[in-house]
C-alpha positions in Angstrom: 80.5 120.0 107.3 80.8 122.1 103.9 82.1 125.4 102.8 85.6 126.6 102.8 87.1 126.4 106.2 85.3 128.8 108.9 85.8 132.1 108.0 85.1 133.4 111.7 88.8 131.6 113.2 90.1 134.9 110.7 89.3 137.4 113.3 92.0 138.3 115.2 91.3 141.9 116.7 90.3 140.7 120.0 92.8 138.4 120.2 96.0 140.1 122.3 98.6 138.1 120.3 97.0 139.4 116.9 96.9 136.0 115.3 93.8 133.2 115.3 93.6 130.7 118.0 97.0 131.5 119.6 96.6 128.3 121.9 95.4 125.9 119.2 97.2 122.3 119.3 95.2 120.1 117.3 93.4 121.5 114.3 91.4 117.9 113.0 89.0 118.3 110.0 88.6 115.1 108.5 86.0 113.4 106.6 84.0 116.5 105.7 83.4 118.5 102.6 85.5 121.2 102.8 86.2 123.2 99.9 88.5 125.6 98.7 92.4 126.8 99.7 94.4 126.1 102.8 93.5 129.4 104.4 96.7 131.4 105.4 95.9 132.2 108.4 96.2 128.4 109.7 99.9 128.7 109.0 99.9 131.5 111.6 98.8 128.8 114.6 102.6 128.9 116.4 101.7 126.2 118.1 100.2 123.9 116.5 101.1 120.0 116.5 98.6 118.2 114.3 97.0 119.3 111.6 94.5 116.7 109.6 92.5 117.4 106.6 92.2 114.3 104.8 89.5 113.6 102.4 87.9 116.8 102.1 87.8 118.4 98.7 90.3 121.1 98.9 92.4 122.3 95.8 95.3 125.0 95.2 98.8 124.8 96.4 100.4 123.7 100.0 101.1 126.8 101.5 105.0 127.2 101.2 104.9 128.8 104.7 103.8 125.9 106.4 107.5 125.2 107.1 107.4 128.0 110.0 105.0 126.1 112.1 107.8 125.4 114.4 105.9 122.6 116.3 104.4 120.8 113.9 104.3 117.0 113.8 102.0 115.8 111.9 100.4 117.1 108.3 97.6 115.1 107.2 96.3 115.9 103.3 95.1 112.6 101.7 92.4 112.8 99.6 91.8 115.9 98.7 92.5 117.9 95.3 95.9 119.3 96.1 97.8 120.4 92.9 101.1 122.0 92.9 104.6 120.9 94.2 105.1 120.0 97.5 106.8 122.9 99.7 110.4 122.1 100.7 110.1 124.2 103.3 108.9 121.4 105.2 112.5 120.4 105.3 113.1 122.9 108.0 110.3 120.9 110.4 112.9 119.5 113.3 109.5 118.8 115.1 108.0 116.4 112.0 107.4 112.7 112.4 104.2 111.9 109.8 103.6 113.7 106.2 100.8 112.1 104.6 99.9 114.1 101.3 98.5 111.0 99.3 95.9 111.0 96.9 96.0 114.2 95.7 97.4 115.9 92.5 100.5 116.8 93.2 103.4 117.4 90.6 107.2 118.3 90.6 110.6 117.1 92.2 110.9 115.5 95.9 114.7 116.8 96.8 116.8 116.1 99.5 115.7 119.4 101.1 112.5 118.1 101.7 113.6 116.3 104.3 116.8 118.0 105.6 116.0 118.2 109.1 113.5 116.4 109.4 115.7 113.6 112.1 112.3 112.6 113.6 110.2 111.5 110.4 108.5 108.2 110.7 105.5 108.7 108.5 106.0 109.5 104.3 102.5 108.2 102.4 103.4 110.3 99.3 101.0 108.1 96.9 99.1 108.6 94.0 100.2 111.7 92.9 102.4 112.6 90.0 105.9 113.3 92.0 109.4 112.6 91.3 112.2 111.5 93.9 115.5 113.5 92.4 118.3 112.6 95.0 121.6 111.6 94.7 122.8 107.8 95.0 125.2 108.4 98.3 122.0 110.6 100.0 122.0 108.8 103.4 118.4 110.1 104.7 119.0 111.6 107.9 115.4 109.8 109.4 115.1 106.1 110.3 111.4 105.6 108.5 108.7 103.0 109.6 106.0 103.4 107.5 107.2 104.5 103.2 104.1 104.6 100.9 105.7 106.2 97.6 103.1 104.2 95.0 102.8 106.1 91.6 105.8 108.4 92.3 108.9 108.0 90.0 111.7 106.8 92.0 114.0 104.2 89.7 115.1 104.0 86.9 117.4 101.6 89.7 116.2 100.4 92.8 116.4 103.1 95.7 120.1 102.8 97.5 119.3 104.9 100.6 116.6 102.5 101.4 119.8 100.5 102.3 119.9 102.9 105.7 116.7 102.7 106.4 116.3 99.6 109.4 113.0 100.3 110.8 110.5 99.8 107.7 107.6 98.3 108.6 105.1 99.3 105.8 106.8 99.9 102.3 105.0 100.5 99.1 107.1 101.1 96.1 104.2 100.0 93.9 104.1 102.0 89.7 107.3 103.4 90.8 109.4 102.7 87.5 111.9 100.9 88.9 113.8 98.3 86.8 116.1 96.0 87.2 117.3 93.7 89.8 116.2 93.6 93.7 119.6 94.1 95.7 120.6 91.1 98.0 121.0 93.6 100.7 117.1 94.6 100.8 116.3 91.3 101.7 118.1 91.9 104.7 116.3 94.6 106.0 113.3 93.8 104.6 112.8 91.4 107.9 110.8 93.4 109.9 108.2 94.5 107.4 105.0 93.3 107.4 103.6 95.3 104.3 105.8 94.8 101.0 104.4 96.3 97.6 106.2 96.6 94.5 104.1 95.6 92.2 103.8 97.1 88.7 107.2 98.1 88.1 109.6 96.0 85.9 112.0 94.1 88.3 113.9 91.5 87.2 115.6 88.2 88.8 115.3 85.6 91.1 113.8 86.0 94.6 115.5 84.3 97.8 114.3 80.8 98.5 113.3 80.8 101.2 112.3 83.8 102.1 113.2 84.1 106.3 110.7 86.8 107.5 110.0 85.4 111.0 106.4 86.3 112.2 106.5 89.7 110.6 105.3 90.1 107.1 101.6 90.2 106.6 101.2 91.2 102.9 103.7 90.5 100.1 102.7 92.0 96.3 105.0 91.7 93.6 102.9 91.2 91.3 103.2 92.6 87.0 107.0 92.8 87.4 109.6 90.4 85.0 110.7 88.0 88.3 111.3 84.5 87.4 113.0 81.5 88.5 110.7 79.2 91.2 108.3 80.2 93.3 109.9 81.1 97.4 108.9 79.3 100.2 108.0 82.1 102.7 109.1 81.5 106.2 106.3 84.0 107.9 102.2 84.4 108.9 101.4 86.1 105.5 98.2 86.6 104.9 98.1 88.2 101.4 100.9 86.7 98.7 100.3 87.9 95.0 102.8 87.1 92.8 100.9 86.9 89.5 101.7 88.2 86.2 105.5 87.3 86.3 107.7 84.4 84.7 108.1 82.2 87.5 108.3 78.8 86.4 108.5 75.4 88.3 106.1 73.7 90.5 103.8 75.0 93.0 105.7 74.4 96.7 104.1 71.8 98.7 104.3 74.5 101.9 104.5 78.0 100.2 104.0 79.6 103.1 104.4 78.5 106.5 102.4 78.5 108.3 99.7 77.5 105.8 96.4 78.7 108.0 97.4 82.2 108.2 97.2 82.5 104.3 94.1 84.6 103.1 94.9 85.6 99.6 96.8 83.5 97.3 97.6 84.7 93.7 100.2 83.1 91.3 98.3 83.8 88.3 99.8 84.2 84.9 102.9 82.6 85.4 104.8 79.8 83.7 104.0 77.0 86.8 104.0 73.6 86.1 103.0 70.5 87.9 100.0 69.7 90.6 98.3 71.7 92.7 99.3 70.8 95.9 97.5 69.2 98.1 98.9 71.5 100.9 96.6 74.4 99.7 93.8 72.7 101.5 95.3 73.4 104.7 94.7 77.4 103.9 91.9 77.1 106.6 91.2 80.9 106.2 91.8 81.7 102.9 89.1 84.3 100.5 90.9 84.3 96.9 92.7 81.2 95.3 94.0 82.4 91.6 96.3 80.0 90.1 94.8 81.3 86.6 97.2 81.5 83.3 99.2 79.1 83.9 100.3 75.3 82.8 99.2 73.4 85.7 98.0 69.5 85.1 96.6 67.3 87.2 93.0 67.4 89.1 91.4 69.4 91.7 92.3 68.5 95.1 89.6 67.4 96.9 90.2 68.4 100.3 89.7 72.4 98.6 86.8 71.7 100.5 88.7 72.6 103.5 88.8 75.9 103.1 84.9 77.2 104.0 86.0 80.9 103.4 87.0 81.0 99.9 85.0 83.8 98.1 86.7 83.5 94.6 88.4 79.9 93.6 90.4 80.7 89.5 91.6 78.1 87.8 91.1 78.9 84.1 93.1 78.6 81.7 95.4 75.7 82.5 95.6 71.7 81.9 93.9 70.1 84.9 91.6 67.5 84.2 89.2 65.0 85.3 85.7 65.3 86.8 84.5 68.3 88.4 84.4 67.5 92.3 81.9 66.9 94.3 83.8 68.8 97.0 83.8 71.9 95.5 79.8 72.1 96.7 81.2 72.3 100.4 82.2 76.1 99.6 79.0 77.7 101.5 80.6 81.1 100.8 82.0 81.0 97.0 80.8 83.8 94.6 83.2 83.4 91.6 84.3 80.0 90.4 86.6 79.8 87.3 87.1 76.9 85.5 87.1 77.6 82.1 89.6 77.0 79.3 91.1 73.6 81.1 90.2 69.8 79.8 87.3 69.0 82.5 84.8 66.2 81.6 82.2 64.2 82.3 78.6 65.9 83.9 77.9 68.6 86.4 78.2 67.5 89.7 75.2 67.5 92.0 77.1 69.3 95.0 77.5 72.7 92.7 73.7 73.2 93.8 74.8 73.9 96.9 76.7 77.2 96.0 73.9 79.3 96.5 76.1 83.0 96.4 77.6 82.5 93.5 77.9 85.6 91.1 79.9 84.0 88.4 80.3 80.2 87.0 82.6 80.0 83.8 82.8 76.5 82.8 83.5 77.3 79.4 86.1 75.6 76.6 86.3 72.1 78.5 84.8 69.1 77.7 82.2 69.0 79.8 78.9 67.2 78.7 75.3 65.6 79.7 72.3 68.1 80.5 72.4 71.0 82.0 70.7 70.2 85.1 66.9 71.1 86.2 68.0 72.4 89.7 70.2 75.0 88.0 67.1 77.7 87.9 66.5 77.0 91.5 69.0 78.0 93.8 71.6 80.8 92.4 69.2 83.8 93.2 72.6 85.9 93.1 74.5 84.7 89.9 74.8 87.2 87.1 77.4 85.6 84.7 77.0 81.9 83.5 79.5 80.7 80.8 78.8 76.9 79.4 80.3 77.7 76.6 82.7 75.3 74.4 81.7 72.0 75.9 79.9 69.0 74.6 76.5 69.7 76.5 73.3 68.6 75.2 69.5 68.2 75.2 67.1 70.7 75.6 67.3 73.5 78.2 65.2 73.3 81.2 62.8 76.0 82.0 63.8 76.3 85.5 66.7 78.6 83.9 64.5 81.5 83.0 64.3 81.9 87.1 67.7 82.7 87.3 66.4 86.4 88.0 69.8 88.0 88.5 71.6 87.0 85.4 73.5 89.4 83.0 75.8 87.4 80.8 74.0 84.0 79.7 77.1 81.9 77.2 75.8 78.6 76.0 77.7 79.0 72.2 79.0 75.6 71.0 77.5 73.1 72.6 74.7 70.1 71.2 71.5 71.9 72.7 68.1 71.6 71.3 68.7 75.3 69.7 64.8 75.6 69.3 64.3 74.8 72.5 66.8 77.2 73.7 65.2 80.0 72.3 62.3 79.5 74.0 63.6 79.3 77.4 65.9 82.7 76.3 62.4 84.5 75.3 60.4 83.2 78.6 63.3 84.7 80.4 63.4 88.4 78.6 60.1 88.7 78.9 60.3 89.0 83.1 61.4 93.0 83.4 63.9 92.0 86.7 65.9 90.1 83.9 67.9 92.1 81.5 70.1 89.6 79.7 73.5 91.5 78.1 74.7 88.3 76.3 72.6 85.6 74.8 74.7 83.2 72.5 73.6 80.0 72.0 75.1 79.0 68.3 
């Protein structure tokens, strides 16, 4: 549906209670295209509960009178292009249990009047707008919240005391909220019944608990770009998504980071400061999609038994110290697209088994020592890779023709190897010529 909301709910003169819809409980709009204002005469419906809008395209302010709907319970906005502060009127909601006003473009100061009688709140997702929490450090919130989504508003510069209060949380996202400093040991304790933790991109600082006791309960844990350091946690829980990359935590990789290991299905500990093996234990992620251990100092060789993991989509390793010979194992992927092994000390040829990646989308080998031909089967069987990097090895020979087949390919990287450059050329120009093929990057010198 487009237009502004219908015009025709406006007409009131037949109805005997001279406002629109005088019954109306449920108001759901959804997924439409919508334009224009709230219309004021939906904050006239006495009676209604639920009102959802979400991803429309509406614009303007929030109606400040929307705080006299006396039975309202739920307010649903997201993703729309809502401007303006956010009423405090809804403060005076006794009714209210879910606010959900992400994803919009709202801007001011979120007070403690906002939510002054608001006992029965459950729901805040105030996210990605431009807001600002201004309460005072003894505030107790007079709600016990379940579900906190408050990425991309300002609440720090310190870590949120009334969270303290809060014993319910099951979802909390406190992700770009420019907080700094240290977590508090008492979050830890009632962080045991989420199962959604995001406070990633802020600057905290510190150690984390080792372990971390979560039961059964946590499913996602991202702390990732903060300043946390110390060793990496064992967690105690079913997680399935851990990222904490781009921090300072030093040490070896845990043999069991997270127990169990099967429920795992994104692991990132990218750009750190770990040391040490990978363990062999990460072969027991049976169901795991990403594998990032990028960025950091890790030694040693692949484990074999990666193999073991027939899910993984994207498998990053670059930019460490592993070495050794490429292995065979990692052609038992069926279902890897990006495989990054650049920038480590690998040597010795190409296995035969990569042949068998037939989805890849990206291969960067580049800056190891890698040498011998590049294979004849390599034109044959990625119809789906678009970025090959060879780069900074020690391959040689001449360039089979078989490459110019490689009909999907973007960025082509050869530079600094021993090719037959003439050659090379050749096989470059057969490729160009083919008008599927648009090459971005050609470097062969």
């Amino acid at each position: 549906m487009t237009g502004t909301l219908p015009e025709f709910l406006q007409g009131i003169d037949e109805c005997p209670s001279r406002k629109p819809l005088p019954k109306l409980a449920y108001f759901i709009m959804n997924n439409n295209q919508f334009h224009g204002k709230i219309p004021d005469w939906l904050v006239r419906l006495d009676n209604l509960v639920v009102t959802t809008l979400a991803h429309n395209f509406l614009e303007g302010p929030i109606p400040i009178s929307i705080g006299l709907l006396p039975n309202l319970a739920f307010l649903i906005l997201k993703g729309n292009k809502l401007n303006g502060t956010l009423p405090d009127s809804l403060g005076q909601l006794s009714k209210f249990s879910r606010l959900d006003v992400s994803f919009n473009q709202l801007t001011g100061m979120v007070t403690e009047d906002h939510f002054l009688m608001l006992t029965k709140l459950e729901v805040v997702a105030l996210s990605s707008n431009s807001l600002t929490l201004n309460v005072s450090d003894n505030w107790i919130p007079p709600f016990q919240i379940s579900f906190l989504h408050m990425g991309s508003c300002v609440l720090g510069p310190s870590f949120p005391p009334w969270l303290e209060s809060q014993n319910k949380v099951r979802h909390l996202d406190f992700s770009n909220a420019s907080i700094f400093g240290f977590i508090p040991i008492w979050f830890w304790d009632i962080s045991s019944r989420l199962r959604v933790l995001n406070m990633s991109h802020n600057e905290l600082q510190g150690w984390l608990p080792n372990p971390i006791h979560a039961g059964y309960s946590y499913r996602a844990i991202d702390l990732s770009f903060n300043l946390l350091e110390g060793s990496i946690p064992v967690i105690i829980s079913g997680v399935n998504l851990l990222d904490l990359s781009h921090n300072r935590f030093s040490g070896a990789i845990p043999i069991n980071i997270c127990q169990p290991m099967h429920y795992v299905q994104f692991l990132s500990l990218s750009h750190n400061q770990l040391h040490g093996e990978i363990q062999l234990s990460l072969g027991e992620m049976s169901g795991v999609t990403v594998i990032d251990l990028s960025g950091n100092n890790l030694t040693g060789r692949i484990p074999p038994n990666l193999a073991n993991c027939p899910f993984l989509f994207v498998l990053d390793l670059g930019n460490n110290s592993l070495f050794g010979t490429i292995p065979n194992s990692l052609g038992q992927l069926p279902l890897l697209r990006s495989l990054h092994l650049n920038d480590n000390h690998f040597s010795g040829d190409l296995p035969l088994s990569l042949r068998n990646l037939s989805m890849l989308e990206t291969m960067d080998l580049g800056n190891n020592r890698l040498s011998g031909i590049i294979p004849t089967w390599f034109g044959e069987g990625f119809p789906f890779l678009r970025i090959l990097i060879l780069r900074s090895n020690a391959f040689s020979g001449e360039l089979s023709s078989n490459l110019s087949k490689l009909g999907s390919l973007q960025v082509f990287d050869l530079s600094k190897n021993d090719f037959d450059c003439g050659y090379c050329k050749r096989v470059i120009l057969s490729a160009k010529e083919k008008p599927q093929q648009q090459l971005l990057v050609q470097r062969l010198f």
